[in-house]
PAMI-46205 format. One line per 10 residues: number of its first residue (from 0); for each residue z, x negated, y of N, C-alpha, C, CB. Coordinates in nm, 3 decimals. Glycine has a CB too. Layout:
BEGIN
NUM> Z/X/Y/Z/X/Y/Z/X/Y/Z/X/Y; ...
***
This chain:
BEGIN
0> 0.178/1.024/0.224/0.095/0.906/0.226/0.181/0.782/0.200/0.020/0.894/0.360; 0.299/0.747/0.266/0.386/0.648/0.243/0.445/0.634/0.112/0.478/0.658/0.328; 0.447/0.778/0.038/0.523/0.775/-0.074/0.392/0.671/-0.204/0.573/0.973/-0.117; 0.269/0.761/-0.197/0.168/0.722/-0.246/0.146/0.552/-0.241/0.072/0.801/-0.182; 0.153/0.494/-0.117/0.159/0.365/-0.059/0.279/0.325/-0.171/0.196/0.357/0.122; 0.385/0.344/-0.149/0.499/0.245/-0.171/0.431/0.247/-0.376/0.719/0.333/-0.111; 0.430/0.393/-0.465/0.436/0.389/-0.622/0.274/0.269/-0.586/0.418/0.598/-0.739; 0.207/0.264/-0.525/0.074/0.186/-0.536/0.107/0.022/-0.582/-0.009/0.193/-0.377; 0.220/0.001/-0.447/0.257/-0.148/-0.448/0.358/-0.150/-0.556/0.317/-0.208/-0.304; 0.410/-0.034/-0.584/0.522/-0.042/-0.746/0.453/-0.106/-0.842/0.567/0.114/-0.832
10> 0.333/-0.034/-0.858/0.256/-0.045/-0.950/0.207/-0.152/-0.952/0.181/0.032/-0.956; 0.151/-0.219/-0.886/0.021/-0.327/-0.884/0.124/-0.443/-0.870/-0.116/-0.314/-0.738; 0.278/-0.472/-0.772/0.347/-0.566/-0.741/0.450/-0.564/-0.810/0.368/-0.574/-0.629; 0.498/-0.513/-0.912/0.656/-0.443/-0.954/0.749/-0.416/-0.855/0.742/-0.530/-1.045; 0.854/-0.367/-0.928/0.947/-0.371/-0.815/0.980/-0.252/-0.736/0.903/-0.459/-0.729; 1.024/-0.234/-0.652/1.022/-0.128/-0.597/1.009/-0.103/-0.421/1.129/-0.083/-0.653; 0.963/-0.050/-0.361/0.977/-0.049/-0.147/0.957/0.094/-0.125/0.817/-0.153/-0.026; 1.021/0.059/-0.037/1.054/0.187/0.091/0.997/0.152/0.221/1.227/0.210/0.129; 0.990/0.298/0.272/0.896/0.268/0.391/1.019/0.206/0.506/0.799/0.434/0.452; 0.970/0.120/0.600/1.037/0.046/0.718/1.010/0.158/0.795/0.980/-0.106/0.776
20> 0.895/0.094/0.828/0.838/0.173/0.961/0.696/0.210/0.929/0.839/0.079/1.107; 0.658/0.293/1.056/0.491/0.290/1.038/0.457/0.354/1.198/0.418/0.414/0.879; 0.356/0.296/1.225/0.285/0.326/1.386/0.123/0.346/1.312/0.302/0.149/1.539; 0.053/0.449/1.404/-0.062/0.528/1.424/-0.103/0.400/1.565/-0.026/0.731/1.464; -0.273/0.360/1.525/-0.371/0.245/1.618/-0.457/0.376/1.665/-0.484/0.090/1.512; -0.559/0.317/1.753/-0.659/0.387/1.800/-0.717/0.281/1.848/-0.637/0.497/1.886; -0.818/0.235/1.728/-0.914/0.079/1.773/-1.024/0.163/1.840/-0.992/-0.047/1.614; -1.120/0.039/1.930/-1.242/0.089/1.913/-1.280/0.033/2.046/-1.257/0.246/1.882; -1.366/-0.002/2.154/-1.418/-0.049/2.274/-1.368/0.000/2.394/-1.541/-0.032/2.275; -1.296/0.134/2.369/-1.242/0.195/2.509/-1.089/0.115/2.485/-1.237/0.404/2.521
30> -1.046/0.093/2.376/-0.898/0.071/2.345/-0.876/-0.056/2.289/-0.844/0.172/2.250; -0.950/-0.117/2.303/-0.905/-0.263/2.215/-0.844/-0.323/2.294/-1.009/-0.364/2.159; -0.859/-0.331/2.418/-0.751/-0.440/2.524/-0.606/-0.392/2.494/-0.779/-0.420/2.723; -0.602/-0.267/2.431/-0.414/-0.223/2.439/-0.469/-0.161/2.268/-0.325/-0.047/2.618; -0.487/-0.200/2.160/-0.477/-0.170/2.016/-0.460/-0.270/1.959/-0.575/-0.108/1.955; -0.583/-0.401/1.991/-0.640/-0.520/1.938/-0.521/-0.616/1.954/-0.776/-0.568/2.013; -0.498/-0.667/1.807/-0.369/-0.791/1.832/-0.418/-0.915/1.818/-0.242/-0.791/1.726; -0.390/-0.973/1.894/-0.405/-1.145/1.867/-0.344/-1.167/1.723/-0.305/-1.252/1.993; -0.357/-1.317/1.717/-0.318/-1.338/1.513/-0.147/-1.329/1.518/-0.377/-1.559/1.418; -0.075/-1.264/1.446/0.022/-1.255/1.454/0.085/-1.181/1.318/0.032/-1.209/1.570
40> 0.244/-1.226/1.249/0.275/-1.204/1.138/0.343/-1.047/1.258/0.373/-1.342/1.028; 0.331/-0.960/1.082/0.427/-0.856/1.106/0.597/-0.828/1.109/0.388/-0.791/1.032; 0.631/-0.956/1.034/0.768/-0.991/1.066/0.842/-1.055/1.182/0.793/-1.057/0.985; 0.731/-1.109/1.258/0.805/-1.095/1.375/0.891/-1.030/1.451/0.764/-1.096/1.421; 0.868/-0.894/1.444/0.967/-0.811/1.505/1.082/-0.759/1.411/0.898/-0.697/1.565; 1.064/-0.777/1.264/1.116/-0.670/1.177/1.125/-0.810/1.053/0.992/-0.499/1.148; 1.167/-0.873/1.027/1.176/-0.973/0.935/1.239/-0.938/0.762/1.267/-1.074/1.016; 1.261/-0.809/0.787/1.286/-0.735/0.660/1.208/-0.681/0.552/1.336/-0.648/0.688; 1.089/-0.703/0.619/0.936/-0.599/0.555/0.875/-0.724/0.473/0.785/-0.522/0.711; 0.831/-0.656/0.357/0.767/-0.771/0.257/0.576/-0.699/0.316/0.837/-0.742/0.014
50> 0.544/-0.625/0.267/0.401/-0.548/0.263/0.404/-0.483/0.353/0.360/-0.466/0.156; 0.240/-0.515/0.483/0.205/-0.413/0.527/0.094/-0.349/0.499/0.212/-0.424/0.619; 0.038/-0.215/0.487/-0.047/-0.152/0.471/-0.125/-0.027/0.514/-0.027/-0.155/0.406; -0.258/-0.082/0.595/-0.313/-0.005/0.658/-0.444/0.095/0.617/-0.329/-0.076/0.743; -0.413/0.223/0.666/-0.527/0.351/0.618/-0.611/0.351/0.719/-0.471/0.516/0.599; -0.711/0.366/0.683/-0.819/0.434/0.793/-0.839/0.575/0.776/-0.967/0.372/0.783; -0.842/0.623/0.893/-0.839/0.773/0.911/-0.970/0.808/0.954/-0.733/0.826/1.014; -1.066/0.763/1.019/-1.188/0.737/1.056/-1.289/0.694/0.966/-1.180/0.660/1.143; -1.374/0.806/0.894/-1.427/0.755/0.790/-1.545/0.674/0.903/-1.476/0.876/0.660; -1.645/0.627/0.828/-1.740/0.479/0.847/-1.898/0.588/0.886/-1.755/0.339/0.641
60> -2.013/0.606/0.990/-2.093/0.656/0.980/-2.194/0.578/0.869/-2.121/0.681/1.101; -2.284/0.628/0.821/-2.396/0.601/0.744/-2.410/0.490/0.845/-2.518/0.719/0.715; -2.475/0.367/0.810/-2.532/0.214/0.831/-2.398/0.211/0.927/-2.722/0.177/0.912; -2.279/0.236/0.984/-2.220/0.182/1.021/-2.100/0.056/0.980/-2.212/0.258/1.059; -2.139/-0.025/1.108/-2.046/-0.194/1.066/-1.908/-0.079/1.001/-1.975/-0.352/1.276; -1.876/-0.166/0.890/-1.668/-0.129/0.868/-1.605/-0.177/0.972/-1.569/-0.216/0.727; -1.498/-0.107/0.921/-1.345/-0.195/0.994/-1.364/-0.268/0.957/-1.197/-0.180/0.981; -1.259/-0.393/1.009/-1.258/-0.537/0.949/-1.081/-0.577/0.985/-1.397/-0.660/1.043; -1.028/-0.630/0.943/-0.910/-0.719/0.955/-0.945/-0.892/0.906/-0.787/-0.645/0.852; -0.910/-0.975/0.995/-0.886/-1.134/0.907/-0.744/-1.099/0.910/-0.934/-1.317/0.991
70> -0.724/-1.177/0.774/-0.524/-1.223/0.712/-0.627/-1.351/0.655/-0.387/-1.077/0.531; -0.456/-1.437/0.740/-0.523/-1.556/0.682/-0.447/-1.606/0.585/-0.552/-1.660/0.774; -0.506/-1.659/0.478/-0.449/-1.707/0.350/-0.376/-1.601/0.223/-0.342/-1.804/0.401; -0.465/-1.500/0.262/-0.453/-1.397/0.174/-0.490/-1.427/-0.015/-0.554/-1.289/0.247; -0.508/-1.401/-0.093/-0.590/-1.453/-0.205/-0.728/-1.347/-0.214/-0.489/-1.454/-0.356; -0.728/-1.263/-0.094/-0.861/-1.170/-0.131/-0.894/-1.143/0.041/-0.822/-0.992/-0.248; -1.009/-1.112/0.026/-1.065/-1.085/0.224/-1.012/-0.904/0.205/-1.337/-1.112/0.280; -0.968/-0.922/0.341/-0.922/-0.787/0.361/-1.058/-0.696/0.390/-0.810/-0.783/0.489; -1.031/-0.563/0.342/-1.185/-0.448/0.396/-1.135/-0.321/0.353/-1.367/-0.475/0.302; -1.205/-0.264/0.394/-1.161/-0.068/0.422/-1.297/-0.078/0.350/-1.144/0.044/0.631
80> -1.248/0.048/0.271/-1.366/0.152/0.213/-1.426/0.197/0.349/-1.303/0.300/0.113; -1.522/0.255/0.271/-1.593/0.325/0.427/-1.554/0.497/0.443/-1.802/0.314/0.420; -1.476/0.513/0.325/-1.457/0.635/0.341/-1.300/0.654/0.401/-1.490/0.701/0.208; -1.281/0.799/0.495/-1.136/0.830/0.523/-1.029/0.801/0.424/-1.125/0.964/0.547; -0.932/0.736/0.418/-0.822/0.736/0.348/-0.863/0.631/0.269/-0.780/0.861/0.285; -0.914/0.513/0.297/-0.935/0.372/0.289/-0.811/0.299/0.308/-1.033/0.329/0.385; -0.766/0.180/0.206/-0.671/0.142/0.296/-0.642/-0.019/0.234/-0.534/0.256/0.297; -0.592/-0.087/0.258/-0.572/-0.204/0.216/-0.423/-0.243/0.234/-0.663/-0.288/0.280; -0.373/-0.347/0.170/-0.249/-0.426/0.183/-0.245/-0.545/0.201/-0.180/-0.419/0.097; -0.157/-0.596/0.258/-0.127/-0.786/0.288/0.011/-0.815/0.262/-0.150/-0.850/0.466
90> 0.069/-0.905/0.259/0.166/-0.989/0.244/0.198/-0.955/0.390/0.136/-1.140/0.191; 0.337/-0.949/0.437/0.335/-0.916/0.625/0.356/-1.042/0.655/0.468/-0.806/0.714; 0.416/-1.159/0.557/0.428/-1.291/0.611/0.290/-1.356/0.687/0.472/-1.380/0.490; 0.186/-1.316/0.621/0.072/-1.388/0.621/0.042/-1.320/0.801/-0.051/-1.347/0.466; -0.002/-1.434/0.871/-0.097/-1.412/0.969/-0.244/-1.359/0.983/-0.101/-1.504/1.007; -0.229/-1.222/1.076/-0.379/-1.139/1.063/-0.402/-1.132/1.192/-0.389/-0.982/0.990; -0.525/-1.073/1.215/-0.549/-0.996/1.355/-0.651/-0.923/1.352/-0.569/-1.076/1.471; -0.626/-0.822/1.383/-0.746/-0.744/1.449/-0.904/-0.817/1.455/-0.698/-0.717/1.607; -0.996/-0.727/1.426/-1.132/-0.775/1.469/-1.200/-0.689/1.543/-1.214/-0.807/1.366; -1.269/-0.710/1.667/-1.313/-0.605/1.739/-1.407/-0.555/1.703/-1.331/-0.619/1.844
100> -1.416/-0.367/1.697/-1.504/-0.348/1.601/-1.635/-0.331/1.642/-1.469/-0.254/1.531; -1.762/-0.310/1.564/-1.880/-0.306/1.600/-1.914/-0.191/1.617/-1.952/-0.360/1.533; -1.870/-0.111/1.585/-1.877/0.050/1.648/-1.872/0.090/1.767/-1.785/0.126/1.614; -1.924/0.193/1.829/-1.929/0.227/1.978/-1.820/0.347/1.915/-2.107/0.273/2.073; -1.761/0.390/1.854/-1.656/0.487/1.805/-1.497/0.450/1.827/-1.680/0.502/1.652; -1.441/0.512/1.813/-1.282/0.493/1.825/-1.296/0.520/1.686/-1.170/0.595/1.930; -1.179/0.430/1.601/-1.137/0.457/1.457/-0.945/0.491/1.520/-1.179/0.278/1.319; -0.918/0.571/1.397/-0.782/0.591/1.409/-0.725/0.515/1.274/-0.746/0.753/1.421; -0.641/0.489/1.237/-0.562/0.388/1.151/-0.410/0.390/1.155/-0.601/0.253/1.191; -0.382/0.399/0.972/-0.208/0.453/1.004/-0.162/0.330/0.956/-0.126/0.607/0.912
110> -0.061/0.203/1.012/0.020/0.128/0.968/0.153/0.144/0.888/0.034/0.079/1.052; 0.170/0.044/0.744/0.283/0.139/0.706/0.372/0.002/0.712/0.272/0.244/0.541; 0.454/-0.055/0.733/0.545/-0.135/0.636/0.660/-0.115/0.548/0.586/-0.209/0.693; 0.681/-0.186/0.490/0.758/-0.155/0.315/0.835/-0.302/0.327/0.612/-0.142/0.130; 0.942/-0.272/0.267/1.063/-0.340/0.209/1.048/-0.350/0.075/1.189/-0.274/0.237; 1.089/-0.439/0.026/1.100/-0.465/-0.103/1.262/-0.432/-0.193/1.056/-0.612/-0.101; 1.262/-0.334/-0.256/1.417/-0.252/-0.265/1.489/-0.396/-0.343/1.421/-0.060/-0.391; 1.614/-0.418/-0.343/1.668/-0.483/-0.476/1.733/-0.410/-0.542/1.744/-0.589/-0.469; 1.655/-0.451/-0.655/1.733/-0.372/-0.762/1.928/-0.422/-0.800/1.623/-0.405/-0.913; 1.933/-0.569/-0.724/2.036/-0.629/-0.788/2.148/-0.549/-0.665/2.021/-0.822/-0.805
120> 2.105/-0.512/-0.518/2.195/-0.434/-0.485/2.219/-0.321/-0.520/2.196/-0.427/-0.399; 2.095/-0.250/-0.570/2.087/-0.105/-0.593/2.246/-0.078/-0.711/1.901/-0.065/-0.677; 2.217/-0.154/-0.815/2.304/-0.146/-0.946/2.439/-0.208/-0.880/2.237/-0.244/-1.094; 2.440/-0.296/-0.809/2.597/-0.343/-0.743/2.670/-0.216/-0.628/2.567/-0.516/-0.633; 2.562/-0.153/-0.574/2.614/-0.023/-0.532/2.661/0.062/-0.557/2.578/0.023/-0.504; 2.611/0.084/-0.749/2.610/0.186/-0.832/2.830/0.138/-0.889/2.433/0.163/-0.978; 2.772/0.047/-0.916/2.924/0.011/-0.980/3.030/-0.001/-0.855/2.923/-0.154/-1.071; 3.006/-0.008/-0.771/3.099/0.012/-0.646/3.135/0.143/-0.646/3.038/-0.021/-0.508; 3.037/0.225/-0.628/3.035/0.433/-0.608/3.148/0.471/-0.688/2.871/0.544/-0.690
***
């Protein structure tokens, strides 16, 4: 899934990333007091990560509300397909948060973050080797 993630943002962003990190959520009304984040960048903890990007693992019932995320100052509103393996990306600079969802369901959701490789170390490595 991460590998898929990173050629996605190759593709669409140039360039190249590797996965940082990634943590597994469990949103939903029993769990939002310990899932649900206040607005907060993802570089806070990890200031190395360019893109984060989240899957939904929990597909959407028939007439059911979606997931939702706000990122603010994104150039597009964030949203999940309604189907499993939905997923979206943000800028990790940008400030998001959680929205509590309208579902009486638990959704599960895989977080990925990505680095942005340089190529200008990659090739200065190469001539070092």
């Amino acid at each position: 899934m991460a590998d898929a993630l990173s050629a996605h943002l190759e593709r669409i962003l140039g360039g190249r990333f590797e996965l940082a990190h990634a943590h597994a959520l469990r949103q939903g009304p029993l769990t939002q007091t310990t899932t649900g984040f206040k607005t907060h960048q993802d570089t806070e903890t990890d200031d190395s990560i360019d893109r984060s990007a989240v899957v939904k693992l929990t597909p959407d019932l028939r007439g059911e509300a979606p997931s939702r995320m706000t990122v603010l100052g994104a150039a597009y509103p964030f949203a999940y397909g309604p189907a499993a393996g939905s997923a979206g990306h943000f800028d990790s600079r940008l400030w998001h948060a959680s929205v509590a969802p309208e579902s009486e369901r638990e959704h599960l959701k895989l977080t990925f973050f990505f680095r942005r490789v340089s190529t200008r170390g990659m090739r200065a490595a190469r001539r070092a080797a």
